[in-house]
VOGU-3710 file (C-alpha; in Angstrom, 3 decimals, decimal comma):
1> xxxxxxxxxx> 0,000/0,000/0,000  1,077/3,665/-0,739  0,606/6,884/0,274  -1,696/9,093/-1,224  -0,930/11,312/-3,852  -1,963/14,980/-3,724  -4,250/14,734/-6,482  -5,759/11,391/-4,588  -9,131/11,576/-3,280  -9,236/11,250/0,898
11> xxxxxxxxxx> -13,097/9,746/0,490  -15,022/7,802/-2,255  -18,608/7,322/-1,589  -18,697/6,456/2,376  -15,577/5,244/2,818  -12,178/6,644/3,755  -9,362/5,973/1,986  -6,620/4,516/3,296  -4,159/4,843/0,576  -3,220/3,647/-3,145
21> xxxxxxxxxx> -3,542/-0,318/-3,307  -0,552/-1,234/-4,664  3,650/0,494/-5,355  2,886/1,881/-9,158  5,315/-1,520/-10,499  3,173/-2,148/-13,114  4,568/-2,402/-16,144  3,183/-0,096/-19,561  0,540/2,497/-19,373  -1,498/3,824/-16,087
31> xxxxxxxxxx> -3,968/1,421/-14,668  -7,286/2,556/-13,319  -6,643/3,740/-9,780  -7,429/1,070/-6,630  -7,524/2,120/-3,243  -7,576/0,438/0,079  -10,544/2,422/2,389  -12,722/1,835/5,159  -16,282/2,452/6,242  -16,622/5,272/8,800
41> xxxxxxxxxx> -17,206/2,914/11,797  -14,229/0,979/11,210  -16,534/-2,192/10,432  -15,136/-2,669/6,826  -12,540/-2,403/5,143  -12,571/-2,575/0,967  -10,754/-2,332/-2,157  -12,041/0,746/-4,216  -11,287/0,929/-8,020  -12,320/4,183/-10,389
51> xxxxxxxxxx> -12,206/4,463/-13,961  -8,440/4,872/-15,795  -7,820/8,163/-16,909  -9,208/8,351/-20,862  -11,545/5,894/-19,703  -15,058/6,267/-20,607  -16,818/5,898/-17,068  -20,539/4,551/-18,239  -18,866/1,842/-20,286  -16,645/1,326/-16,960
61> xxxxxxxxxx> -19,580/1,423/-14,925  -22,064/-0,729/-17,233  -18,649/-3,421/-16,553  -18,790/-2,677/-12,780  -22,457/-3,798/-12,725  -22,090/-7,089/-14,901  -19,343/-7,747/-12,149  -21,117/-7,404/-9,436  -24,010/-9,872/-10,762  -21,491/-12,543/-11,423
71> xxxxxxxxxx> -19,959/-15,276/-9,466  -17,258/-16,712/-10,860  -14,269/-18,603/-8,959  -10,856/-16,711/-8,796  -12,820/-13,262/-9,621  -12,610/-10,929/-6,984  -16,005/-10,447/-5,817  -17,920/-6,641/-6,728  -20,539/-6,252/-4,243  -20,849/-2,373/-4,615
81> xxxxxxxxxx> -21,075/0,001/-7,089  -21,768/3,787/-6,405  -20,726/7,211/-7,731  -22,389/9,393/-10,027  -22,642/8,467/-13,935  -19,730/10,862/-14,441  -17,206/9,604/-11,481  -18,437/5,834/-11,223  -16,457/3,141/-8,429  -16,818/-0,155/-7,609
91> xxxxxxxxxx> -15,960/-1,819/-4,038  -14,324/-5,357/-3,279  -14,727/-6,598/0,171  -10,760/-6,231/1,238  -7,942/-9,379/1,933  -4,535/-8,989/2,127  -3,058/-8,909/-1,778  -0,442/-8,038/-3,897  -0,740/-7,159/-7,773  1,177/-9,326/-9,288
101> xxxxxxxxxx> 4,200/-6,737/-10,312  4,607/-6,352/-6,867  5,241/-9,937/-5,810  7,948/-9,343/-8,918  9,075/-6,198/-6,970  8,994/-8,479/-3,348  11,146/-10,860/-5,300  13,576/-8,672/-7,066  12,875/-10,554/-10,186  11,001/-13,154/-11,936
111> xxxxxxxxxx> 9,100/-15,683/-9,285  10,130/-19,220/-9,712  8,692/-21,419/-11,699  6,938/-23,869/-9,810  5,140/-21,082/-8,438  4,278/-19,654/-11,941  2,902/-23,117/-13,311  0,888/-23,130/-10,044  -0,534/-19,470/-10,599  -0,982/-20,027/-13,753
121> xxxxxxxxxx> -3,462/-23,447/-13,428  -5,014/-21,444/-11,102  -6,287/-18,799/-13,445  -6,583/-21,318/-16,478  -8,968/-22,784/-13,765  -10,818/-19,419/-13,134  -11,388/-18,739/-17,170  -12,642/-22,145/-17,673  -15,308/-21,912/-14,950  -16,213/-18,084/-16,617
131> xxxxxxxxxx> -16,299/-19,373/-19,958  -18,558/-22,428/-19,387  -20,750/-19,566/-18,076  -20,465/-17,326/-21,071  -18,551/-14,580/-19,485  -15,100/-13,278/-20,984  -12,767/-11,549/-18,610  -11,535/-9,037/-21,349  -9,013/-7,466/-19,293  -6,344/-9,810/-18,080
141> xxxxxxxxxx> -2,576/-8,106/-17,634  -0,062/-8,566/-14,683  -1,879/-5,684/-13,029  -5,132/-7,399/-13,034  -3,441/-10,768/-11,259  -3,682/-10,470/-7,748  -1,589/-12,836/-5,236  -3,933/-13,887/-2,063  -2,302/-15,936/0,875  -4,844/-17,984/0,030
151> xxxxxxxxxx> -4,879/-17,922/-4,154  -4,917/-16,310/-6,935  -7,641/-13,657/-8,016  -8,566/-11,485/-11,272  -9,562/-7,859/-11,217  -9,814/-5,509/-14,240  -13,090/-7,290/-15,748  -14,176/-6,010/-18,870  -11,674/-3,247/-19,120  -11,349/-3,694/-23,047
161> xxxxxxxxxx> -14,691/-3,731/-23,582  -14,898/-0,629/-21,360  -12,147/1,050/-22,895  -14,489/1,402/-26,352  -16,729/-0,164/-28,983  -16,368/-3,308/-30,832  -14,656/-2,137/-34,274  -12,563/0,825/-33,144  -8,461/-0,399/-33,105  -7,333/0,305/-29,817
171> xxxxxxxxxx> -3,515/0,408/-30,051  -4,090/4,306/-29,301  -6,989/3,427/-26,148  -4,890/4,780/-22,870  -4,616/2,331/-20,225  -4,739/-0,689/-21,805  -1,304/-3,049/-21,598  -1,477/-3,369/-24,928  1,513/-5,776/-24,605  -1,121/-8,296/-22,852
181> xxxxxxxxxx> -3,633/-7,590/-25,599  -4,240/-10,116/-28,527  -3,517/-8,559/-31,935  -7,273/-9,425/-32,781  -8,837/-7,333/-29,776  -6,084/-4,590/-30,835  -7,534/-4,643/-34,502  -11,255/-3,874/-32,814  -12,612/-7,312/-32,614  -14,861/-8,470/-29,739
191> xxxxxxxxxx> -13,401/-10,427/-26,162  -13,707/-13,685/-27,034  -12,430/-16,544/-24,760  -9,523/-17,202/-26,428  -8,418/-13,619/-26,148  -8,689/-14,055/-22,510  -5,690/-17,383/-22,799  -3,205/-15,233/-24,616  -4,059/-12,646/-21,934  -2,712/-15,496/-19,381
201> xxxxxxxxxx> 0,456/-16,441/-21,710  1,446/-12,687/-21,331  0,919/-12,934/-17,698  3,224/-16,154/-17,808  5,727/-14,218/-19,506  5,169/-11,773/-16,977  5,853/-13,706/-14,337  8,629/-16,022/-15,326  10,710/-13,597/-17,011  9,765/-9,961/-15,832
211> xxxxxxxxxx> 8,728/-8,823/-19,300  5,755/-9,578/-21,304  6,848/-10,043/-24,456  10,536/-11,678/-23,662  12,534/-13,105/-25,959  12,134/-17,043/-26,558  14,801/-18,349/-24,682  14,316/-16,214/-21,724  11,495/-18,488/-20,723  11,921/-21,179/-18,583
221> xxxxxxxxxx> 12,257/-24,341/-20,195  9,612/-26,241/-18,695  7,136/-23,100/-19,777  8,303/-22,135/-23,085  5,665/-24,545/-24,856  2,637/-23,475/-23,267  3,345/-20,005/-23,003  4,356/-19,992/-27,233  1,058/-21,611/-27,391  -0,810/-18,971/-25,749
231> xxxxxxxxxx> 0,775/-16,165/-27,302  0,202/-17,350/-30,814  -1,530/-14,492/-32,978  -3,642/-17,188/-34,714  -6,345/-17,977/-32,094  -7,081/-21,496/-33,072  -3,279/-22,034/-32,733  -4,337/-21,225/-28,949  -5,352/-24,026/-26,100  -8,472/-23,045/-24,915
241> xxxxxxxxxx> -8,351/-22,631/-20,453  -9,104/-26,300/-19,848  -6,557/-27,591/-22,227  -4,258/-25,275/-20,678  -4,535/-26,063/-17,216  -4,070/-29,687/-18,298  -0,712/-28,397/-20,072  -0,138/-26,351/-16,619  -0,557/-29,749/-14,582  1,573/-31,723/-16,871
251> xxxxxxxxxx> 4,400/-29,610/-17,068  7,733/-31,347/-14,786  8,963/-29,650/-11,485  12,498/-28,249/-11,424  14,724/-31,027/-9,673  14,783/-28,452/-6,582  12,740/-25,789/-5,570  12,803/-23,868/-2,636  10,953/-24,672/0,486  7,522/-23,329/1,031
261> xxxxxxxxxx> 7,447/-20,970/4,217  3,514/-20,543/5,446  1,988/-17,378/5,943  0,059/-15,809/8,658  -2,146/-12,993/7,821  -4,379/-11,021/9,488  -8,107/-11,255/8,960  -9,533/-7,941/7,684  -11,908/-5,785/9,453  -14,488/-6,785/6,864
271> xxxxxxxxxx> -14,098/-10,404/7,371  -17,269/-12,275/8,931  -17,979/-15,994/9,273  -20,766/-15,765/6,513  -19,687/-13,025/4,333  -17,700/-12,750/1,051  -13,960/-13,112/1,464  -14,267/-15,032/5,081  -11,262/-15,370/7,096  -9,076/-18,231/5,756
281> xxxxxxxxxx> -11,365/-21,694/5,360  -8,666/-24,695/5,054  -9,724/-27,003/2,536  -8,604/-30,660/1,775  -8,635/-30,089/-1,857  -8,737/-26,615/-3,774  -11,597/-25,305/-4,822  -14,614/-22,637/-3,841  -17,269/-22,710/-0,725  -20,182/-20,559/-1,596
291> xxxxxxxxxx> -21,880/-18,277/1,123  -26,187/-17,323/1,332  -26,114/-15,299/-1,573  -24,244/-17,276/-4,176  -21,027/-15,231/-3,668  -17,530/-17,579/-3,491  -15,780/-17,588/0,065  -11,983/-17,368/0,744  -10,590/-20,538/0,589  -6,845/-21,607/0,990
301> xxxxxxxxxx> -5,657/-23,341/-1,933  -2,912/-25,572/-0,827  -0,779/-26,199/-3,840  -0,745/-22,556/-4,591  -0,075/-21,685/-0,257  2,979/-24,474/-0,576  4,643/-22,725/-4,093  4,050/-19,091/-2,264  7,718/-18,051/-2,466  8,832/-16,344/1,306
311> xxxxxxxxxx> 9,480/-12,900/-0,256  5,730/-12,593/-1,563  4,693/-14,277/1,547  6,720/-11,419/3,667  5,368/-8,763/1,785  2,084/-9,850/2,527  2,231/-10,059/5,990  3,850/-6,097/5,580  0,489/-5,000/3,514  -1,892/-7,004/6,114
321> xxxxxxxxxx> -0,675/-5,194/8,957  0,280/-1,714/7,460  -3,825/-1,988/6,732  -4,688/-2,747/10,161  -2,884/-0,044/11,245  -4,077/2,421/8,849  -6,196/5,352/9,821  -7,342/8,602/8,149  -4,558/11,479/8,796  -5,356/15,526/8,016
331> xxxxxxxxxx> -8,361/17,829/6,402  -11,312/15,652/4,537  -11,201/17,235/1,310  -15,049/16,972/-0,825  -15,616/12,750/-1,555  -15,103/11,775/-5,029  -18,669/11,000/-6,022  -20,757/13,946/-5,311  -23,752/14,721/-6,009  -25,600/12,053/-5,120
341> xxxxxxx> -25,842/8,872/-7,256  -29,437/9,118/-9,422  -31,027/5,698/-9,376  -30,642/5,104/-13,059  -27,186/6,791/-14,020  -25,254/3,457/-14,286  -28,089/1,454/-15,986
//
């Protein structure tokens, strides 16, 4: 977590923010701004996300809203959306996380492989479940990855669709890692689910390497297959999220690999035995408990807690507690969304 920023907003909606969610590592353009805040009696404590800058907020918002109807595994879970039609946000019930160019930062480099393959069937896992729903992710970049002590979650839904209309290129759209993009959203076509698998193979590259668009033989060896197959511009030359977490599974371990060190995190403020994002729910096998409601609970995944290198691990204790032990500090400038929200602006 950061400070804010001068230009920052101290409230959004009823909550006070904390500070920026996130260190700015990300690499390529501006992301759309996330912020850790809390509710004025101290009772919850959420992740806040506004439109990017260029953005155009009732596309961003019209996203928000299909979000927070869904219930997917591995996406992180909109419950709220508020604002006005002109300065929309959305809120995530808050958990200790890092966006994935942070762990990078934590580790002072790529994060090793086992950990990547792990990561990586994890979100192959999440697409799959959206996709046999009929819901595209259109959005995925390092910045959208975020690591959980207990998994790996996607934020930044729809934010190509969001960014403009089917048919317009959008090499020249601000804020979107056009690195991470496939050539046939770039041209203007529409999210389709393959898009979303060459979004993970940039992610991969991400990952393994530290860029996302490295050179061949900077990729490990025992990823360079998939990851070529993801990134291939034809997008029947793709795997499609099940085949790829089957490619994920099969893939050999390095002959050594570090040993796991658990972490201990924690619980948020907004953490309750029945609500989204309960406090850590030990599982014998991976996989998602549902709450009243339909939303997904936390849930430790166990391969993915056992790969968690200690440097990520550290840096997530660091975040859990620096959040505990934020508070509101100075003048209360005017909130972010005034006036008042009108029933119908998002719809």
């Amino acid at each position: 977590m950061e400070h804010l920023r001068g230009d920052d907003p101290a409230r959004i909606g009823p909550y006070t923010v904390l500070g920026r969610f996130g260190t700015g590592h990300a690499p390529g353009p501006p992301r759309e701004p996330r912020y850790v805040a809390r509710s004025a009696d101290g009772d919850r404590t959420v992740l806040l996300c506004l439109p990017r800058t260029g953005a155009d907020p009732a596309r961003w918002a019209v996203e928000a809203r299909h979000a927070r109807d869904l219930s997917v595994p591995g996406f992180l879970p909109v419950d709220e959306v508020g604002g006005t039609a002109a300065a929309p946000w959305y809120a995530v019930p808050y958990v200790p996380a890092l966006p994935l160019p942070d762990a990078l930062a934590a580790c002072r480099g790529p994060l090793p492989e086992p950990f990547v393959r792990v990561m990586g069937r994890g979100l192959a896992a999440s697409l799959r479940a959206a996709h046999a729903r009929g819901v595209v992710h259109a959005g995925l970049s390092p910045a959208a990855v975020l690591i959980t002590p207990g998994g790996v979650r996607l934020a930044g839904f729809g934010a190509v669709r969001g960014a403009g209309e089917d048919g317009r290129h959008r090499g020249d759209v601000p804020g979107l890692d056009h690195s991470a993009l496939p050539p046939e959203q770039m041209t203007g076509g529409r999210p389709r689910p393959l898009g979303d698998v060459y979004g993970i193979g940039a992610v991969l590259s991400y990952a393994s390497t530290g860029h996302t668009v490295p050179q061949r033989e900077e990729i490990p060896d025992g990823l360079r297959a998939v990851i070529s197959a993801c990134l291939a511009r034809d997008p029947a030359q793709r795997p499609d999220a099940a085949r790829l977490e089957a490619l994920l599974a099969a893939v050999p371990a390095p002959a050594s690999a570090p040993a796991p060190v658990p972490v201990s995190v924690p619980a948020p403020a907004s953490a309750t035995a029945d609500g989204p994002w309960s406090g850590p729910a030990v599982h014998a096998a991976p996989g998602v408990s549902h709450v009243p409601g339909g939303r997904p609970a936390t849930v430790i995944d166990a391969p993915f807690a056992a790969a968690l290198p200690a440097p990520v691990a550290v840096a997530l204790a660091r975040v859990a507690a620096a959040v505990l032990a934020a508070g509101p500090a100075g003048p209360v400038p005017a909130p972010y969304d005034r006036p008042p929200l009108a029933p119908d602006a998002l719809d």
